[in-house]
N, C-alpha and C positions, 0 to 999 in steps of 0.2 A: 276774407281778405285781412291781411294784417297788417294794420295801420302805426305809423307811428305820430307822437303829441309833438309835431313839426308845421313849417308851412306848408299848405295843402294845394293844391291846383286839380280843377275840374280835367277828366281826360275823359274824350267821348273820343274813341275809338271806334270805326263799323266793322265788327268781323262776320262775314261769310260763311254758314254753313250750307253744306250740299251732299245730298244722299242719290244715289244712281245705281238699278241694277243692270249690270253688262251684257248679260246675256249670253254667258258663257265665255267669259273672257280668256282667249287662249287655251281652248280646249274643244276639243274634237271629237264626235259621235257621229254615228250614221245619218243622224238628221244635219246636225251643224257642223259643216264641212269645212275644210280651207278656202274651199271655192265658193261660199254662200256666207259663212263667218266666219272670214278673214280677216285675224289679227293683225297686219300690216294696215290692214284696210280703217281697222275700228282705232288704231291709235293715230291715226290722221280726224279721223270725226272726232275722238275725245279730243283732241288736241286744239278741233277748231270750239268747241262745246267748252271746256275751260278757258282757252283762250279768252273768251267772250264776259265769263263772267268770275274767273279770280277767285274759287273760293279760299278760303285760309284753313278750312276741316274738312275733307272732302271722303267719305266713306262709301264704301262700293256693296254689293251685293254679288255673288256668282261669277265672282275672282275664280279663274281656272287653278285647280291643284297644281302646286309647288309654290317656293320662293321665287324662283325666277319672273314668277308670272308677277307677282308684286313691284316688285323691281322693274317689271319691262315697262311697266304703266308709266312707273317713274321718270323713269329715262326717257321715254319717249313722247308722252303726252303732257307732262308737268314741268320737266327742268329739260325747258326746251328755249332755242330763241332768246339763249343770254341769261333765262332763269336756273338758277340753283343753289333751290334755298327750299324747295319741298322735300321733303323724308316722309320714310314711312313707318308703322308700326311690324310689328315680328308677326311674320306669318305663323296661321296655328289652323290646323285640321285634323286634329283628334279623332274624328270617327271616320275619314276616310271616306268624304262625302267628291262627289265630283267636281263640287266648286266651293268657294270661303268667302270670308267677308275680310274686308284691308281696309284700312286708316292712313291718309295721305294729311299732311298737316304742313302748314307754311311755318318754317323753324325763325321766321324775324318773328310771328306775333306766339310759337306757344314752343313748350319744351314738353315730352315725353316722358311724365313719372310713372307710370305703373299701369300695366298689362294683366287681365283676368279673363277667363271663360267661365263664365259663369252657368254654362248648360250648354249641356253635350246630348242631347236628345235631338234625333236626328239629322242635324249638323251642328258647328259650335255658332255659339251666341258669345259675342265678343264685347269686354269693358277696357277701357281707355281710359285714363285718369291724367290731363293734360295742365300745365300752371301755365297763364299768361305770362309773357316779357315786357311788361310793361318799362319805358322809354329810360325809366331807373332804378332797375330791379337790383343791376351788381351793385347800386350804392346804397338801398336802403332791406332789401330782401323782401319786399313786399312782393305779393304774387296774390293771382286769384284762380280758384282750381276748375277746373270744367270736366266731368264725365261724361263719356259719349257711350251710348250702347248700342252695339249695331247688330242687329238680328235679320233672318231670311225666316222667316215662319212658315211651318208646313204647307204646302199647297195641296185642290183639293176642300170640297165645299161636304163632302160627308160630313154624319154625325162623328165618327172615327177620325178626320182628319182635325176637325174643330177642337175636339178635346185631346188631339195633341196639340195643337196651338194653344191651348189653356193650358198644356202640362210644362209647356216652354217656358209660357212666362211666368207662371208661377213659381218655374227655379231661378227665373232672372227676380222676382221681387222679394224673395227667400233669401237669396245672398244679398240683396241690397238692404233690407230689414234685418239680417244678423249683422250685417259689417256696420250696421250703422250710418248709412249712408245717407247724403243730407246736403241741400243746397246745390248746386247747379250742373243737374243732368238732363243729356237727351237721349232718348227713345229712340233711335232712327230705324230706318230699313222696310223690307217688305214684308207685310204681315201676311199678305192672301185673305183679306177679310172684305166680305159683301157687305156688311153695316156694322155700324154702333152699337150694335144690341149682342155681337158675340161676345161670349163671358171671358173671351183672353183679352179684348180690348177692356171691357168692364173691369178687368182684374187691373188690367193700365191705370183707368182715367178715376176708377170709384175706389183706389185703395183705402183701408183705415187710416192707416199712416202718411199723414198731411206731408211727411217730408221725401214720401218718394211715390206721391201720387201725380200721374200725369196730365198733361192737358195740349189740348189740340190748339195750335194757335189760331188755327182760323172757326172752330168750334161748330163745328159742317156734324152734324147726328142723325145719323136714321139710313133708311137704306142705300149705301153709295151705289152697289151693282145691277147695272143693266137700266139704271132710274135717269132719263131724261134732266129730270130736275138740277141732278148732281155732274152735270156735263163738264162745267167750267173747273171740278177737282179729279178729274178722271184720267191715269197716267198710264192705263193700260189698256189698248195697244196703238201703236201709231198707225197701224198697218190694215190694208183691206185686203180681200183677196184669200189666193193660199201662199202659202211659204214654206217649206219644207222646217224650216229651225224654227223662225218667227212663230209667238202665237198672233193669229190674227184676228179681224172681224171690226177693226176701229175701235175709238177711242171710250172704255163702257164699262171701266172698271178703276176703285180707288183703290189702289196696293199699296202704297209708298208712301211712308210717313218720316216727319220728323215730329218727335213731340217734347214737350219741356216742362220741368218741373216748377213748379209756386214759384220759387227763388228767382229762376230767369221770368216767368210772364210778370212777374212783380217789381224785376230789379233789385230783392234784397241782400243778395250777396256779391255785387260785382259785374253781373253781366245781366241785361236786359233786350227781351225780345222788342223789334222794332216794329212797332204796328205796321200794318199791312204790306208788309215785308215777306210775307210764305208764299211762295210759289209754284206753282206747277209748270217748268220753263216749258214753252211751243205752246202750252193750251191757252185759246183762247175763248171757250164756252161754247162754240159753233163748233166742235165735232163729235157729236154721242154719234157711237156705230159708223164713223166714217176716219178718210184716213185722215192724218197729219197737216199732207200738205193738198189734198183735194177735198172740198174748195180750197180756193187759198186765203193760206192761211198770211198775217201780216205781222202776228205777235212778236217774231222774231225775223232778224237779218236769213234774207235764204238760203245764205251758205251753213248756218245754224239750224234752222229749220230740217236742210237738206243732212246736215249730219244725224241729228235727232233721230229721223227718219229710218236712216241707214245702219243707227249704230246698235241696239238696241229694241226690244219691245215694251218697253217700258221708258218712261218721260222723267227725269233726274226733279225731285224737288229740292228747295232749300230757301232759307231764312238768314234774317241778319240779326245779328245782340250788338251791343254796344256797351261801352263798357262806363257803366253806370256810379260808379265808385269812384271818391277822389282818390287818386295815387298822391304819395308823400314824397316831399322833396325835403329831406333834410337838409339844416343849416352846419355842416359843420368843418372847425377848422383842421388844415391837414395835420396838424399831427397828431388828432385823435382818431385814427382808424385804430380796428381793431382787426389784428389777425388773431387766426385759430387754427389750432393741428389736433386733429386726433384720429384714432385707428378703427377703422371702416372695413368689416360689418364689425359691429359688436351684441356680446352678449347679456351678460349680467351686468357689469362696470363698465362705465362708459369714462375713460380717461382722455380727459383733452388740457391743451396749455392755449394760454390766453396772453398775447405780447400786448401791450399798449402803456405808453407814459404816464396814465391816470389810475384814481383809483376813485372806490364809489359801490354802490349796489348793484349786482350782475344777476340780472334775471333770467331762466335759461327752461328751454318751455319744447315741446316738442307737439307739433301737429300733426295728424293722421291727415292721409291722403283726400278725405272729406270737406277737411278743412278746418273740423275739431281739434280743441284743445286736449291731450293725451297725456299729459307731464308737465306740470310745474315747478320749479324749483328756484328760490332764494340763495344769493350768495354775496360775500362781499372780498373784493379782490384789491389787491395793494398794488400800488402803481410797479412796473414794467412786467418781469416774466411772472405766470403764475400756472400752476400747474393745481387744477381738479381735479376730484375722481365723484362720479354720482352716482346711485345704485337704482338700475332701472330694468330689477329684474323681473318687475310686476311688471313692466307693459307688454303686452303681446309682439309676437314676433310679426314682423312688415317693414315697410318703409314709411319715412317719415321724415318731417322739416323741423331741423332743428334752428331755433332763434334763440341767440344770445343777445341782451340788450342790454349796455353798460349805462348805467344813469341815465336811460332816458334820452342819448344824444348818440353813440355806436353802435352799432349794431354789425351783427354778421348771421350767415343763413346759410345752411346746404342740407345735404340730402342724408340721413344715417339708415343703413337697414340695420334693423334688429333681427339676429337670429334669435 
């Protein structure tokens, strides 16, 4: 987060995360039918199932192939009923897999900077790179970054499936260790893992590198699959019986994870996990091996329950942060703004002009999407037009926040990609 030496005011914001695999959303095979998984049908349940609890992040699993299927979510289960103010991320399915992962986000609390796939081993593993809008972001540029990782992990409990799950994530913590990556990211999606003890979750929760080692909020280890014990985190399946699409057998397995790095369980950069805020929504520890809603169940409103049920074989988790960081409110008078023009993408020179009545020291800094500092630079500018030129042909090609700060009291911030 980048603060500036003004008056500060505490902002405890509660944001919403929530992870759900669909279960074939809008896609059709001999087993999962229009008649048995019916996408009219499931955007009335997601609809009643958001409705209910509002998330502001909301990442899916087994998003049927194409764009439109991302889209139809949107439209019809999210910016519904007066809302419309959720968007989504850019669909991506590189290998051609039958279903994808999507990123739905409420555009009043975050804005959409930068999109990666970071592993395309047998379907894509998808990175997010999101800044808060915090209540005075156009007037002081301040923002704080959130990465979401959303993964479907091989399924399949072989030796041979397992160590594809270990080859997944080790290209997700490979690109996250070369980029540099640091401070507040989440893990999300279905891994397919029966306990704590496979080496692609250990490659998670034990990595070297403290800043992209993960952690379980509710810190549940050892065997989750088919264990009694672990009833009250078990998100697969709602269902008893047979079902032709459904997997079934009741509720007896932990898939579905959200997990978060030091920064968010810590709060040291902005966003802070809310204790006992993780959820497993419908369970309520009374179904190992049985269905959802027999016996019954009370955890949730019926008509919730009853969607849960229907929509899905798997139980959507999700957590709350808050936003732990003071946000800054500068003091300043109007006719010290500062405007900026310059030519977007750039390469080697970066030529910008700087209008404002004053003059003073102009510090001019550029942040990688991390949240790291990438470039700094000193300057000093005479009062009204002035016109830069900076050489920044050493920084690496990406996108990045550029901050200009005039003495301490102006400031201005936007988005530069560097080819």
């Amino acid at each position: 987060m980048f603060l500036l030496a003004t008056s500060v005011v505490s902002a405890q914001d509660t944001l919403r995360m929530m992870q759900y695999n669909l279960l074939f959303y809008g896609y059709y095979t001999d087993s999962c039918t229009p008649e048995n998984n019916n996408a009219d049908q499931k955007d009335q349940y997601l609809k009643t199932i958001l409705g209910q609890f509002h998330p502001h992040i909301f990442v899916v699993n087994e998003m049927g192939t194409g764009a439109h299927n991302v889209t139809r979510l949107r439209d019809n289960a999210l910016n519904v009923d007066g809302i419309n103010y959720y968007e989504h991320a850019t669909y991506t399915n590189s290998t051609n897999s039958w279903f994808a992962n999507a990123l739905y986000y409420d555009t009043r609390k975050f804005g959409l900077i930068h999109e990666a796939v970071p592993g395309s081993l047998v379907r894509d593993i998808n990175l997010y790179t999101l800044y808060y809008k915090s209540e005075d972001l156009a007037v002081t540029g301040d923002t704080i970054f959130l990465t979401c990782i959303v993964a479907h992990l091989k399924a399949g409990q072989s030796s041979s499936d397992q160590q594809t799950r270990t080859s997944m994530v080790n290209n997700v913590m490979s690109y996250l260790e070369t980029n540099n990556y640091s401070g507040n990211i989440l893990f999300m999606g279905d891994f397919n893992m029966k306990s704590s003890f496979e080496q692609a979750y250990q490659r998670m929760v034990s990595h070297a590198n403290s800043e992209i080692r993960f952690y379980d909020p509710i810190a549940i280890t050892g065997v989750w699959g088919n264990n009694p014990d672990m009833a009250a985190y078990h998100t697969q399946s709602p269902r008893t019986g047979s079902h032709d699409c459904f997997v079934t057998g009741g509720l007896d397995d932990r898939y579905d994870f959200i997990l978060a790095s030091n920064s968010i369980m810590q709060g040291l950069d902005g966003f802070q996990y809310v204790e006992n805020s993780y959820t497993t929504i419908g369970q309520d520890g009374n179904r190992f091996n049985q269905s959802l809603i027999s016996p019954p169940n009370y955890s949730q409103p019926q008509e919730v329950l009853s969607a849960l049920y229907n929509m899905s074989d798997h139980l959507p988790v999700m957590m709350d942060v808050i936003v732990s960081s003071p946000v800054s409110i500068p003091s300043v008078p109007g006719d010290f703004n500062l405007s900026v023009s310059f030519q977007n993408p750039v390469e080697d020179r970066l030529k910008f002009e700087v209008r404002n009545g004053k003059s003073g020291e102009m510090n001019v800094s550029f942040y990688a999407l991390t949240g790291s500092l990438a470039y700094e630079e000193s300057l000093v500018k005479s009062a009204g037009t002035v016109t830069f030129e900076i050489e920044i042909d050493d920084l690496p090609s990406g996108i990045y926040l550029m901050r200009i700060d005039l003495s301490g009291e102006a400031t201005f911030s936007d988005k530069v990609v560097k080819l």
